[in-house]
C-alpha positions, 0 to 999 in steps of 0.5 A: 069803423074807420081803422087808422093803425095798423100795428104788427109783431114781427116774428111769425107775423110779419116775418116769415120763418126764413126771416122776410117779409112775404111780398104778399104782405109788402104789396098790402102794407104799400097799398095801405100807407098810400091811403094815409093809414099808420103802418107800425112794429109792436115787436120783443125784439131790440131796434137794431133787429127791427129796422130790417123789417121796417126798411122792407116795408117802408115803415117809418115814424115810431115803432115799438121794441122790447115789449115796450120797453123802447120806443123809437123814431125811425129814422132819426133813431131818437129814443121816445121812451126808454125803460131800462131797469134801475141799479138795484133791479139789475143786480137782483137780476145778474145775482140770481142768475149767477147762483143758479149757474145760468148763462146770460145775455143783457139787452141795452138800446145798443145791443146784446152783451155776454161773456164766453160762456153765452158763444154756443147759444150766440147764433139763436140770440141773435134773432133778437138783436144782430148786434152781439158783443162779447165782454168779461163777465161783470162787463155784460152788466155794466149798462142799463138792462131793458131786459135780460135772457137766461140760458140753462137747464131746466131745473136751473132755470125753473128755480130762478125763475121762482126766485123772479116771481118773488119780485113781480112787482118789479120784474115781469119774467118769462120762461121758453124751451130754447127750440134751437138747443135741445135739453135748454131752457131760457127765461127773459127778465124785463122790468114790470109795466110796459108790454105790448100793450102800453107801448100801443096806447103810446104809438096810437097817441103819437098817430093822433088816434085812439086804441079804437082804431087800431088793429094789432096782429100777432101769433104769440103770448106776449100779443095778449096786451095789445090785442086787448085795447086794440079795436080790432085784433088777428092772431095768425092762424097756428097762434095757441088757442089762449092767444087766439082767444083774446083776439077778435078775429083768427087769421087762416095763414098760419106763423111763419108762412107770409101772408097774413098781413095782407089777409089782416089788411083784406079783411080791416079795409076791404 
């Protein structure tokens, strides 16, 4: 198989823990671009967290952000696709985390909203979006989520989250320990249907290829959807072993350490 695009997560992908690109990784990307191969990002993270990443290694055309649920143009910053949540879904969202005393964070095509309850976990969300703004609390709500991310404690958090499962047929809803504040926990809220996956589908017809020459790389969960239409897939080498199954092939780099796109790239091309 002639593979045509190659579609990459960012954190512990193709961002290193320090967060930047291995020059191990920047020099494979350069040498596959020159062959006229697709070079794009499939990333949970907002535009304006991914454009560094894309700078560094000369990506350009459309990438992925939010797990689908925005689709950009580089550089024009022309929006291909948008799914922002509607009205009503973002109050189911907004109430349910305001009755179980969560602290929140919403995300729109611009940036981070929160109020002054969210300053000690700033620092951690902002790996998603350099763009934070501090607003009154029913301001942080006054725009269209592409998603939203709670912080709390546990059984706080595992309680709306149960309330969220209720409405999966609208909301797709996670929850994760907050690494960088013990004793927290955070859960994201986006709208259902996109995922890395559609958002995939969507580059490789912008390409003008099919999902058949496509290989995705990734280390995490949310990878699950492109590494199943993907022709060819790699997870890095510390992903956890339900990620690893779904992928076609398992990297020897491991998250975070560099060098696993250009080992992607070794073993795709040759």
């Amino acid at each position: 198989m002639a593979y045509r695009l190659l579609a990459l997560d960012l954190d512990g992908t193709l961002l290193r823990r320090d967060q930047v690109v291995d020059e191990r990784d920047v020099a494979a990307i350069a040498g596959l671009q020159a062959a006229g191969v697709t070079v794009t990002i499939v990333t949970g993270r907002l535009h304006s967290g991914a454009v560094g990443a894309a700078r560094a290694c000369a990506i350009e055309g459309a990438i992925a952000c939010m797990e689908g649920s925005h689709l950009i143009e580089l550089p024009s910053g022309r929006t291909l696709e948008h799914h922002g949540m509607p009205e009503d879904v973002a109050a189911v969202v907004r109430d349910t985390f305001n009755d179980h005393g969560l602290t929140s964070f919403v995300f729109d095509a611009g940036g981070i909203h929160y109020d002054h309850a969210g300053v000690p976990y700033a620092r951690y969300i902002s790996t998603w979006s350099p763009n934070l703004r501090v607003v009154e609390q029913d301001s942080a709500w006054q725009t269209t989520p592409l998603a939203a991310i709670a912080v709390g404690d546990d059984h706080a958090v595992a309680a709306a989250h149960a309330v969220l499962r209720s409405h999966a047929d609208r909301l797709f809803s996670v929850a994760f320990e907050v690494a960088a504040v013990p004793g927290k926990q955070a859960m994201l809220v986006r709208l259902a249907g996109p995922s890395k996956g559609t958002a995939l589908a969507e580059l490789c017809r912008l390409a003008g290829c099919s999902l058949a020459e496509a290989v995705a790389v990734g280390d995490w969960f949310n990878d699950i959807p492109m590494f199943e239409v993907a022709g060819r897939s790699f997870a890095m080498g510390s992903s956890p072993d339900d990620v690893c199954a779904k992928a076609t092939d398992v990297l020897a780099q491991h998250a975070g350490t560099g060098g696993g796109i250009a080992e992607a790239i070794r073993r795709s091309w040759g």
